[in-house]
N, CA, C and O atoms as CSV, one atom per row, in Angstrom:
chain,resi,resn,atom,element,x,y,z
A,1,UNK,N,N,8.401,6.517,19.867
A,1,UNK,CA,C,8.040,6.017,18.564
A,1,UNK,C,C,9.132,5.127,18.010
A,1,UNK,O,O,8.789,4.086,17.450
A,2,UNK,N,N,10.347,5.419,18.105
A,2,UNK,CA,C,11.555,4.597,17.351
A,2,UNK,C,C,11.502,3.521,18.349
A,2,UNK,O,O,12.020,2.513,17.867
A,3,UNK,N,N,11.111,3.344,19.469
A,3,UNK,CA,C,11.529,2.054,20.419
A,3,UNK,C,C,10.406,1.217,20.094
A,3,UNK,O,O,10.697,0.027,20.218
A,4,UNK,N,N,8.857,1.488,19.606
A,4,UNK,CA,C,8.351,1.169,18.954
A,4,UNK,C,C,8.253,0.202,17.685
A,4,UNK,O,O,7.923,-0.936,17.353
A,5,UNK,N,N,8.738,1.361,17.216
A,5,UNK,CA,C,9.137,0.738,15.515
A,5,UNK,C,C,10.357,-0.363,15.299
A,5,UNK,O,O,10.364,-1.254,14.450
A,6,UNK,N,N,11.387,-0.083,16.279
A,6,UNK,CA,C,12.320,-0.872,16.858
A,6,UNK,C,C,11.817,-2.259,17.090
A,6,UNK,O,O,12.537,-3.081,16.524
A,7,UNK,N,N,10.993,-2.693,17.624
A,7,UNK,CA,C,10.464,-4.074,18.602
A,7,UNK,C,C,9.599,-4.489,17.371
A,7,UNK,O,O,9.939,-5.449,16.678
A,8,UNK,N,N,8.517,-3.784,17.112
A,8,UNK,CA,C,8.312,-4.109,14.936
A,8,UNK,C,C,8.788,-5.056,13.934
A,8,UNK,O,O,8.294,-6.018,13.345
A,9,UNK,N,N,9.992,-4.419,13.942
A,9,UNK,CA,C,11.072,-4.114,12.746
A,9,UNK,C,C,11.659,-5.705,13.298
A,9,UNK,O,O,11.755,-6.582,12.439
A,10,UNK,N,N,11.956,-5.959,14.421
A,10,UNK,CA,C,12.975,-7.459,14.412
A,10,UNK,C,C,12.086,-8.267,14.966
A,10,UNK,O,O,12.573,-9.346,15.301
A,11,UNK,N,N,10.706,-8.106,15.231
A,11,UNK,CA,C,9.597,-8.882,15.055
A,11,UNK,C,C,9.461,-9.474,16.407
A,11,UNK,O,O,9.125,-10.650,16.268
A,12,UNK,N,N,9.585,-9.143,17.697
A,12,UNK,CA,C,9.390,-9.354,18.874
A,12,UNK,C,C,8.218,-8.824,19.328
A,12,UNK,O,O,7.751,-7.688,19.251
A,13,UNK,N,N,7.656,-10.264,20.018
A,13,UNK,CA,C,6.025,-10.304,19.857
A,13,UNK,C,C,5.300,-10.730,21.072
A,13,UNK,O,O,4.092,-10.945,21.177
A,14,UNK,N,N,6.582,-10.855,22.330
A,14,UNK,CA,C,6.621,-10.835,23.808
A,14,UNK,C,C,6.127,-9.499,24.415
A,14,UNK,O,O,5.490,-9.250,25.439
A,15,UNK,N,N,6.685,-8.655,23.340
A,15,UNK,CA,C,6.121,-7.054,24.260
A,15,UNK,C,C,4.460,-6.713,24.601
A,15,UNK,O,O,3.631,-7.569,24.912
A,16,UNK,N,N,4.302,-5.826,24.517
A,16,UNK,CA,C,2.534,-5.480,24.754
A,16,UNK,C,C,2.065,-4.943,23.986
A,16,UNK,O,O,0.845,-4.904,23.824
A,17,UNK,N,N,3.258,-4.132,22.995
A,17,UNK,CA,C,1.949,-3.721,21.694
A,17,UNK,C,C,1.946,-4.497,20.275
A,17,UNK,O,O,2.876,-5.095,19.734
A,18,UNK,N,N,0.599,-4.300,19.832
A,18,UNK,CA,C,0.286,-5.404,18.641
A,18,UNK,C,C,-0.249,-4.649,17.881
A,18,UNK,O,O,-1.161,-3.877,18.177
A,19,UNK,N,N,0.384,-4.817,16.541
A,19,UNK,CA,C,-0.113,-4.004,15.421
A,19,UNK,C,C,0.088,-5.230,14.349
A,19,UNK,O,O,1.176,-5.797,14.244
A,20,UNK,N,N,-1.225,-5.640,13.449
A,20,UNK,CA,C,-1.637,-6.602,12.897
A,20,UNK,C,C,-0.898,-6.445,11.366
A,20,UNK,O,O,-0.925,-5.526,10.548
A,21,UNK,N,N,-0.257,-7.714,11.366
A,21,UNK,CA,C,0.297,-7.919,10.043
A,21,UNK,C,C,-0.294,-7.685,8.842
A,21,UNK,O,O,0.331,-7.561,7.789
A,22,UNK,N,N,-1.823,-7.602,8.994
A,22,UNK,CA,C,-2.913,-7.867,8.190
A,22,UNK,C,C,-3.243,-6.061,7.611
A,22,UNK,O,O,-3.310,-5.776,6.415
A,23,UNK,N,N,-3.323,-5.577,8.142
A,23,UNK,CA,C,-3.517,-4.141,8.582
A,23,UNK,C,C,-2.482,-3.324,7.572
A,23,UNK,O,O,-1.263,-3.472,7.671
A,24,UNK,N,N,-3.241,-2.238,6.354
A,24,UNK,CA,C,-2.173,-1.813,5.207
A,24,UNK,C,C,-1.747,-0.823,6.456
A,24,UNK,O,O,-2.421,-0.600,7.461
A,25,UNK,N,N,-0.152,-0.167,6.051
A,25,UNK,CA,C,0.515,0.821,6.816
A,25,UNK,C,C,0.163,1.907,6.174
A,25,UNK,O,O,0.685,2.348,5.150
A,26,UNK,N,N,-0.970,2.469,6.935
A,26,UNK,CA,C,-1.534,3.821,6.411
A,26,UNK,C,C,-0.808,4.794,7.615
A,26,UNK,O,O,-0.387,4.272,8.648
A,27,UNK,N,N,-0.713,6.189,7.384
A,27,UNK,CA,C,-0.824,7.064,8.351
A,27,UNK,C,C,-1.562,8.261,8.307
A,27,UNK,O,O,-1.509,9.171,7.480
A,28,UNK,N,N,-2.267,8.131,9.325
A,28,UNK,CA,C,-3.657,8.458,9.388
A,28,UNK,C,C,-3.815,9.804,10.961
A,28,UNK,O,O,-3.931,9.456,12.136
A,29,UNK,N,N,-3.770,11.204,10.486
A,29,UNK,CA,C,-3.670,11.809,11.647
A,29,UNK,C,C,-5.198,13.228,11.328
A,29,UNK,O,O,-5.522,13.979,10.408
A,30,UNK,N,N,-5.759,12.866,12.883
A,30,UNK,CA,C,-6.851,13.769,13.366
A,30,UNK,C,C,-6.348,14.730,13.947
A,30,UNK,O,O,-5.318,14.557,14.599
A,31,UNK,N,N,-7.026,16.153,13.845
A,31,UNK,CA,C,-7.469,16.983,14.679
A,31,UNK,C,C,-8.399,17.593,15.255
A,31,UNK,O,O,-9.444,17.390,14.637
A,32,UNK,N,N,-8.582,18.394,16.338
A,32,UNK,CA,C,-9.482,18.895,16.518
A,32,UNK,C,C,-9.036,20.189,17.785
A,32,UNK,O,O,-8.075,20.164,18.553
A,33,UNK,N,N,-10.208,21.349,17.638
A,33,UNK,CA,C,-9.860,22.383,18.806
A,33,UNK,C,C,-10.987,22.469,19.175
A,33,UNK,O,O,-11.896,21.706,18.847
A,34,UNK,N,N,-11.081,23.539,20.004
A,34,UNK,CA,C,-11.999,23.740,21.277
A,34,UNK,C,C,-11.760,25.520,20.961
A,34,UNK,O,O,-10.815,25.895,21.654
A,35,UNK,N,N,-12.240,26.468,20.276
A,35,UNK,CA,C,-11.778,27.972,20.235
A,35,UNK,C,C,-12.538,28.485,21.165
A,35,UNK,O,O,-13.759,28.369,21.263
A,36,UNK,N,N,-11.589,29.235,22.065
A,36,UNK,CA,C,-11.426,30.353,23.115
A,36,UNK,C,C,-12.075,29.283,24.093
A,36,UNK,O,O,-13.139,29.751,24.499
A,37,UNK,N,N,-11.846,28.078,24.600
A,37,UNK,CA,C,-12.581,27.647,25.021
A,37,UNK,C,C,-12.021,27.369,26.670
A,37,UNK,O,O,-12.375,26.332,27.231
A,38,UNK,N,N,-11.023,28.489,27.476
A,38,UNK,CA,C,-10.242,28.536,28.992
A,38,UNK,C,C,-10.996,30.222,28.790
A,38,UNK,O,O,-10.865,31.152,27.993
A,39,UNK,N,N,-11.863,29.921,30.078
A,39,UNK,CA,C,-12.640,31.420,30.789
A,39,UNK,C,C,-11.564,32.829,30.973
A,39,UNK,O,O,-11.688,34.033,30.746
A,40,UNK,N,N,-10.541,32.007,31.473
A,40,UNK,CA,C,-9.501,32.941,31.901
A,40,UNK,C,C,-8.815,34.142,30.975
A,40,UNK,O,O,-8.827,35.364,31.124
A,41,UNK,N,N,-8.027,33.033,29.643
A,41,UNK,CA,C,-7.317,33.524,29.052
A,41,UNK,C,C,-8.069,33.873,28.174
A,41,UNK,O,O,-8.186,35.082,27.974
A,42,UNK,N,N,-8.871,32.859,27.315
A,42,UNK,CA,C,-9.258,33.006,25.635
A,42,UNK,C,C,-8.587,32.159,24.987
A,42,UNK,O,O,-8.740,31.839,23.808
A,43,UNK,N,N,-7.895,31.808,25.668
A,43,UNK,CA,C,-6.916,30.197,24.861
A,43,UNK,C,C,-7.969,29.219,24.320
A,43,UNK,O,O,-9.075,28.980,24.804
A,44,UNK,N,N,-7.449,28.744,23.310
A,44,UNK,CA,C,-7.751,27.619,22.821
A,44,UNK,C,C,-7.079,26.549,23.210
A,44,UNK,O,O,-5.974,26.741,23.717
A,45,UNK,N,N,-7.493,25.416,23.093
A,45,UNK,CA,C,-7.245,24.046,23.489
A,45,UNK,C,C,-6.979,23.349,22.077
A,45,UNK,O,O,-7.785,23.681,21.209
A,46,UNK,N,N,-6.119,22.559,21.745
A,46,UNK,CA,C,-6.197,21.851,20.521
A,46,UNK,C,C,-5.578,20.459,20.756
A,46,UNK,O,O,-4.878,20.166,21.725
A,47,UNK,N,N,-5.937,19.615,19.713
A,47,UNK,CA,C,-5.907,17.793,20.521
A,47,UNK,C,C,-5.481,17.615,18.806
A,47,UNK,O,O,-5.864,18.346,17.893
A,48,UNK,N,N,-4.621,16.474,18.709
A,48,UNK,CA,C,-4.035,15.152,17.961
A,48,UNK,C,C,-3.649,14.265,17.787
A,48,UNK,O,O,-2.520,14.116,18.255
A,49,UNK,N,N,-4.195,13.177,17.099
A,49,UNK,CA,C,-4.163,11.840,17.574
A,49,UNK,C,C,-3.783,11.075,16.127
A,49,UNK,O,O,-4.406,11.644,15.230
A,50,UNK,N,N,-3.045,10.079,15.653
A,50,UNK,CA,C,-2.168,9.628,14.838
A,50,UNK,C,C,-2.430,7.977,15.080
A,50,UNK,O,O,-2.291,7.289,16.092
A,51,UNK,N,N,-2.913,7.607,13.571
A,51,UNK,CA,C,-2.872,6.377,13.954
A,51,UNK,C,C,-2.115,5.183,12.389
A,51,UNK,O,O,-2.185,5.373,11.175
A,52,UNK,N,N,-1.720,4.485,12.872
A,52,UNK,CA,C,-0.652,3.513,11.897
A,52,UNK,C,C,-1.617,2.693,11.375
A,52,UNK,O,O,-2.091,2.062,12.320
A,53,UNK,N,N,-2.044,2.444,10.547
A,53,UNK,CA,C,-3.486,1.373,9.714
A,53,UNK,C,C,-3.881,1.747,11.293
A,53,UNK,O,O,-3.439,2.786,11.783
A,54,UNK,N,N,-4.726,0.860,12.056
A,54,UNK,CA,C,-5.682,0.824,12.981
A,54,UNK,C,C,-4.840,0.759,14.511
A,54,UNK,O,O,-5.160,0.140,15.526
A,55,UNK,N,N,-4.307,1.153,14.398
A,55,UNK,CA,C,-3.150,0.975,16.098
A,55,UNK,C,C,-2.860,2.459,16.398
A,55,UNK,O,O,-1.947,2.898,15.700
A,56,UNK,N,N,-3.419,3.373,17.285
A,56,UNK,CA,C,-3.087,4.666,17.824
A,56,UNK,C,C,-1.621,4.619,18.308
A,56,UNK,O,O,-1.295,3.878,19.235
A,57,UNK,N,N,-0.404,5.727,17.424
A,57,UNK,CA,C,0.627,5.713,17.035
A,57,UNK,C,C,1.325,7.014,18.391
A,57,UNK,O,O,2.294,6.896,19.141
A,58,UNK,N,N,0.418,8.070,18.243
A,58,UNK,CA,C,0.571,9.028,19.489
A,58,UNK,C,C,-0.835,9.787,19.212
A,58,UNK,O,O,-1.820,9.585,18.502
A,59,UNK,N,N,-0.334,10.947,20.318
A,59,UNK,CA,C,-1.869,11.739,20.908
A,59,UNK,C,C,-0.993,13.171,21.517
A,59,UNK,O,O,0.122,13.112,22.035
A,60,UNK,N,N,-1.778,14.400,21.316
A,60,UNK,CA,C,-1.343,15.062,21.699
A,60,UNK,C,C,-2.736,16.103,22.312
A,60,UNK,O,O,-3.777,16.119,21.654
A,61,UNK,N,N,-2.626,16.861,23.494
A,61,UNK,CA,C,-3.720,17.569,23.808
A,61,UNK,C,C,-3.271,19.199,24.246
A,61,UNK,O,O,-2.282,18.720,24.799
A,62,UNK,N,N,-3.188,19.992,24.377
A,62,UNK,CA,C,-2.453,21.229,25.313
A,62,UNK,C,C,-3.229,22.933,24.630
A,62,UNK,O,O,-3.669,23.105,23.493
A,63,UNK,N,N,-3.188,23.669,25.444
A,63,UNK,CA,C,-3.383,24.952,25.543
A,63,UNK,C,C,-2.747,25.805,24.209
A,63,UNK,O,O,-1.541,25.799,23.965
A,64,UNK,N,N,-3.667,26.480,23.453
A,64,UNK,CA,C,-2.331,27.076,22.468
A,64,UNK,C,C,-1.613,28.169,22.633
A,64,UNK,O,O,-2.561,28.935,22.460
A,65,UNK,N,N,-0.787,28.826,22.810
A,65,UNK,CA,C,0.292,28.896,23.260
A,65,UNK,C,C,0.085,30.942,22.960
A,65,UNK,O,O,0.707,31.896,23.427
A,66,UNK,N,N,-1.053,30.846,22.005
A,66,UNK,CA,C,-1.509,32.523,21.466
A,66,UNK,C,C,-3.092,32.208,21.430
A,66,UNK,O,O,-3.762,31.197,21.218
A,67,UNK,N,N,-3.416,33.768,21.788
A,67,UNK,CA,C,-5.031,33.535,21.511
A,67,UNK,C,C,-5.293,33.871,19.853
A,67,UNK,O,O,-4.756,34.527,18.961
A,68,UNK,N,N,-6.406,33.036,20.029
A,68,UNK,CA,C,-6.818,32.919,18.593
A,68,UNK,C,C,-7.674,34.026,18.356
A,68,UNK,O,O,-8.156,34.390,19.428
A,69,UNK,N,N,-8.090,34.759,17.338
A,69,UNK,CA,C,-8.656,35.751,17.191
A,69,UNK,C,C,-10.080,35.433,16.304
A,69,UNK,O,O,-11.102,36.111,16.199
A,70,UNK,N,N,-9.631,33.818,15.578
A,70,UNK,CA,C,-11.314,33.085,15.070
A,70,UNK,C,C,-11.130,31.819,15.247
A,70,UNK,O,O,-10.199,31.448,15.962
A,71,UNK,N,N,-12.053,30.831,14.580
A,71,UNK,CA,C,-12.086,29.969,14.793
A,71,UNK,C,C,-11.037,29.030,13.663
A,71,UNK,O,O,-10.456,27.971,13.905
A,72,UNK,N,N,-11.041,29.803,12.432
A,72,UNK,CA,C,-10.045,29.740,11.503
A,72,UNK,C,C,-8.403,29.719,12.055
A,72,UNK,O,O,-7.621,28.769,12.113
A,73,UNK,N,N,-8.265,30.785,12.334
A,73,UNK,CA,C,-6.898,31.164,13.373
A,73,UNK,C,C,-6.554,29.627,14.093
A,73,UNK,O,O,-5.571,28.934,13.828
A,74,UNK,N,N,-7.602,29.313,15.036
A,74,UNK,CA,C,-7.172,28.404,16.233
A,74,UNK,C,C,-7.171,26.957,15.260
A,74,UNK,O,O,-6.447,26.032,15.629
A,75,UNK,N,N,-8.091,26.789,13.889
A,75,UNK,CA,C,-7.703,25.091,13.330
A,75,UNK,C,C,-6.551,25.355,12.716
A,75,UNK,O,O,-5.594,24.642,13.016
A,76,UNK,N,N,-6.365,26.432,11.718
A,76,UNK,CA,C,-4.624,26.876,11.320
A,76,UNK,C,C,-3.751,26.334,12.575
A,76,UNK,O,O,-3.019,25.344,12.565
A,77,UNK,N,N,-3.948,27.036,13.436
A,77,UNK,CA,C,-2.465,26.539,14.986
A,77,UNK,C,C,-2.610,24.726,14.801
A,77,UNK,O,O,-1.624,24.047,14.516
A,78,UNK,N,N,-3.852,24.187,14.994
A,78,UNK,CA,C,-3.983,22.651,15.183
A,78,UNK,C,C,-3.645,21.785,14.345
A,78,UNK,O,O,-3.383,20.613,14.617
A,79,UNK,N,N,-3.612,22.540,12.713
A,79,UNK,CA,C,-3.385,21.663,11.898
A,79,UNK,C,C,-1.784,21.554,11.478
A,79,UNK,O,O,-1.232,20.519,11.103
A,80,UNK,N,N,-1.190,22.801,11.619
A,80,UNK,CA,C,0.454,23.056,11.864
A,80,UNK,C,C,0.741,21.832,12.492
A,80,UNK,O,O,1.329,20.916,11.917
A,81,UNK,N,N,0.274,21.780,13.861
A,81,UNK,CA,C,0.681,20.826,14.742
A,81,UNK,C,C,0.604,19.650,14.149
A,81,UNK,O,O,1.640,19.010,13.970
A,82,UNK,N,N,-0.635,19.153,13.737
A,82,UNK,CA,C,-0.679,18.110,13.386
A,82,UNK,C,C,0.172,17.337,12.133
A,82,UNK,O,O,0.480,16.146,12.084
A,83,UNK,N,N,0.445,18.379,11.159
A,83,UNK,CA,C,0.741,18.591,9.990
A,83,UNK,C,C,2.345,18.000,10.230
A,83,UNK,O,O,2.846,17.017,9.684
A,84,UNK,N,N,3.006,18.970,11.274
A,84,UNK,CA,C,4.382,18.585,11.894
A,84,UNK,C,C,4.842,17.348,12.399
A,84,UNK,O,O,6.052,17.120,12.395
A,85,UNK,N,N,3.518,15.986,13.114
A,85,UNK,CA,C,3.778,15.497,13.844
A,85,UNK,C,C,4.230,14.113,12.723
A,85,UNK,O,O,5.053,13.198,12.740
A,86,UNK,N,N,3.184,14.594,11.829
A,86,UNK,CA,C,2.724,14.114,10.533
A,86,UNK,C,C,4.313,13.300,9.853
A,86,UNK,O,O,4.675,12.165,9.542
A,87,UNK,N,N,4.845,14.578,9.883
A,87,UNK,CA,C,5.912,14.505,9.064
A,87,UNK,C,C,7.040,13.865,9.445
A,87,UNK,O,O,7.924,13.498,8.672
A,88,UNK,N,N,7.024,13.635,11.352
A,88,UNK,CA,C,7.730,13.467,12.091
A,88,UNK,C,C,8.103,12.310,11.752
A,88,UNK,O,O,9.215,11.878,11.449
A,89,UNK,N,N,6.799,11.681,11.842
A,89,UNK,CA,C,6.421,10.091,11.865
A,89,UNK,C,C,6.693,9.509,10.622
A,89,UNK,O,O,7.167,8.377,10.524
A,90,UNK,N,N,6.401,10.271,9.602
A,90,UNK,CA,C,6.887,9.612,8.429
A,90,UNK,C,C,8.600,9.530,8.289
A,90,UNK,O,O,9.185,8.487,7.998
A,91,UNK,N,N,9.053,10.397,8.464
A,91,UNK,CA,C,10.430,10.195,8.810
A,91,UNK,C,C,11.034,8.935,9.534
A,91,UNK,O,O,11.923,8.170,9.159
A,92,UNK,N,N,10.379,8.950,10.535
A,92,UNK,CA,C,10.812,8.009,11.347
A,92,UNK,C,C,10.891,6.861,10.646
A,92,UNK,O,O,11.937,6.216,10.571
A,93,UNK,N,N,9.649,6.471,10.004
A,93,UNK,CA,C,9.027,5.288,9.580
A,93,UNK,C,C,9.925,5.218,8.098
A,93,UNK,O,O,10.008,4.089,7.615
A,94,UNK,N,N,10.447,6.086,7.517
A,94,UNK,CA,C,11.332,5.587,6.576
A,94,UNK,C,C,12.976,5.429,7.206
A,94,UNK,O,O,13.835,5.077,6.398
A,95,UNK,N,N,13.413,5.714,8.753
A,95,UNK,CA,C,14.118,5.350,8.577
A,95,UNK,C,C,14.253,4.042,8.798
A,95,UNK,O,O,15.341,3.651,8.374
A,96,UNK,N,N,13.437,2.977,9.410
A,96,UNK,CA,C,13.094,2.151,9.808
A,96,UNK,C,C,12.599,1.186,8.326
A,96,UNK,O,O,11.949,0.168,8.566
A,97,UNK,N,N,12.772,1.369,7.495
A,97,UNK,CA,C,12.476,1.136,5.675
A,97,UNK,C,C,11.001,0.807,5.293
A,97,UNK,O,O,10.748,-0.045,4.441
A,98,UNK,N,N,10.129,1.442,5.885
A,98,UNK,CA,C,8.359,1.705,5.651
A,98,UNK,C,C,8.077,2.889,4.587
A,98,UNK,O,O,7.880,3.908,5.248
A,99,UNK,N,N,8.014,3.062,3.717
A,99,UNK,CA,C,7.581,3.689,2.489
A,99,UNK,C,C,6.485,3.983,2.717
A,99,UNK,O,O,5.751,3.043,2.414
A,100,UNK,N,N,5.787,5.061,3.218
A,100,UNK,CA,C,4.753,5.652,3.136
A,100,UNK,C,C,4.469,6.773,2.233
A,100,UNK,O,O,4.972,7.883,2.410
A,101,UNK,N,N,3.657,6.496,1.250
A,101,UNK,CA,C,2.967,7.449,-0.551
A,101,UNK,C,C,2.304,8.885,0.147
A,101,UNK,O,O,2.495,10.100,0.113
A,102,UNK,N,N,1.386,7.874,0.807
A,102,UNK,CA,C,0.077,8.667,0.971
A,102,UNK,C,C,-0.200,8.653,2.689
A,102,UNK,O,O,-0.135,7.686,3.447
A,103,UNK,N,N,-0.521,10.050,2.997
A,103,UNK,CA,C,-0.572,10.405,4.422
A,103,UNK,C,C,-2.113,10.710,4.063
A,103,UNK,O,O,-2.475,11.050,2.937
A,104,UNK,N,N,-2.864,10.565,5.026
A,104,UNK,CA,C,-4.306,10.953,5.530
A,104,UNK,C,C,-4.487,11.565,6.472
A,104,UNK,O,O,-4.049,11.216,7.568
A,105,UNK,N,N,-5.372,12.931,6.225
A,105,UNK,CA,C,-5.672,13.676,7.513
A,105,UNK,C,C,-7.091,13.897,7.634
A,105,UNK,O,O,-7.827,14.381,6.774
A,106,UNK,N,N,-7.367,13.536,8.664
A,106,UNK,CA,C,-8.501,14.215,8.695
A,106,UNK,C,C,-8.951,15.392,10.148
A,106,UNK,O,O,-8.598,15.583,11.312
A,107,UNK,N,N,-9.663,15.794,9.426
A,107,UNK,CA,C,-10.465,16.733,11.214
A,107,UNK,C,C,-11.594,16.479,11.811
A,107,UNK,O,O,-12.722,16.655,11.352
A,108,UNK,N,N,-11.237,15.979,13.050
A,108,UNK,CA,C,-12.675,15.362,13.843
A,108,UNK,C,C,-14.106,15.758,13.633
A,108,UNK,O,O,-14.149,16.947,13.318
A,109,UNK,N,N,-15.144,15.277,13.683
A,109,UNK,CA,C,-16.436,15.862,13.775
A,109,UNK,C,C,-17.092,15.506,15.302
A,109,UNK,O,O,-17.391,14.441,15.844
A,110,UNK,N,N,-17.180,17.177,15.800
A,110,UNK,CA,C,-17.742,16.624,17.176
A,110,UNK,C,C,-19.434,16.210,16.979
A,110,UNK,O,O,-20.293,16.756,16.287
A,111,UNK,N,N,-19.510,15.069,17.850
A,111,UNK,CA,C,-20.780,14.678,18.182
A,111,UNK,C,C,-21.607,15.618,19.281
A,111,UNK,O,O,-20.951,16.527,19.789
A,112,UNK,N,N,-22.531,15.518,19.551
A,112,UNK,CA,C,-23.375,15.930,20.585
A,112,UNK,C,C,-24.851,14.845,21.128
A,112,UNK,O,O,-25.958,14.670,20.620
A,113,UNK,N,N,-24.470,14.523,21.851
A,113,UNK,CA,C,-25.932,13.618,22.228
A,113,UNK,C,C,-26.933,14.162,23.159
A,113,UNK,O,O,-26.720,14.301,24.364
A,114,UNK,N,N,-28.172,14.503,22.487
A,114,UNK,CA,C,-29.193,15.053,23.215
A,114,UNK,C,C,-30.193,14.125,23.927
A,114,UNK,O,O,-31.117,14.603,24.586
C-alpha cells in the first residue's frame, strides 16, 4: 500500500496502476462470510475487499481462525477484520497527507442466479 501511495503522491504515471484524478478519495470497504461453511472443521470463511473512490486498494479472503457458534458470531469476526484494515489504510493515507472524514462500509449482498 505505501509503495502505492508512494508512486501517487510524486505523480509517476509510467507504472501500471491508475487511479483517476477525477475520482473523490473515498474509502470504501466490503465484507462478507460464508458461516460454518469447511465440512471438516465448521470454520467459517470470511473475505474483504477495500476500495479508494473506484480503484480496488486490497482484498483479503481466509479461514477464521475459531468456529463460529452463529451467523452473528462469524460477521462480528469479518467485520473486526475489516474494520482493522479500515483503519490501517486510513493511517497510511494520512501519512501520505490525504484527509479522509468519512470511511464507508458496507456488507456484500450475495446474489443467486436461478
Amino acid at each position: 500500500m505505501s509503495r502505492i501511495l508512494f508512486y501517487v503522491a510524486i505523480g509517476i504515471t509510467s507504472v501500471g496502476l491508475w487511479y483517476p484524478s477525477h475520482s473523490p478519495i473515498h474509502l470504501i470497504g466490503y465484507s462478507d462470510f460464508d458461516f460454518a461453511g469447511c465440512k471438516l472443521d465448521r470454520k467459517s470463511t470470511s473475505g474483504t475487499c477495500h476500495l479508494l473512490g473506484s480503484s480496488l486498494i486490497s482484498w483479503h479472503s481466509k479461514k477464521q481462525a475459531c468456529v463460529a457458534l452463529s451467523t452473528a458470531e462469524a460477521e462480528y469476526i469479518v467485520v473486526g477484520s475489516c474494520c482493522a484494515q479500515i483503519l490501517w489504510l486510513k493511517q497510511q493515507l494520512a501519512d501520505f497527507g490525504f484527509k479522509i472524514n468519512k470511511v464507508h462500509y458496507k456488507k456484500m449482498i450475495k446474489w443467486q442466479l436461478i
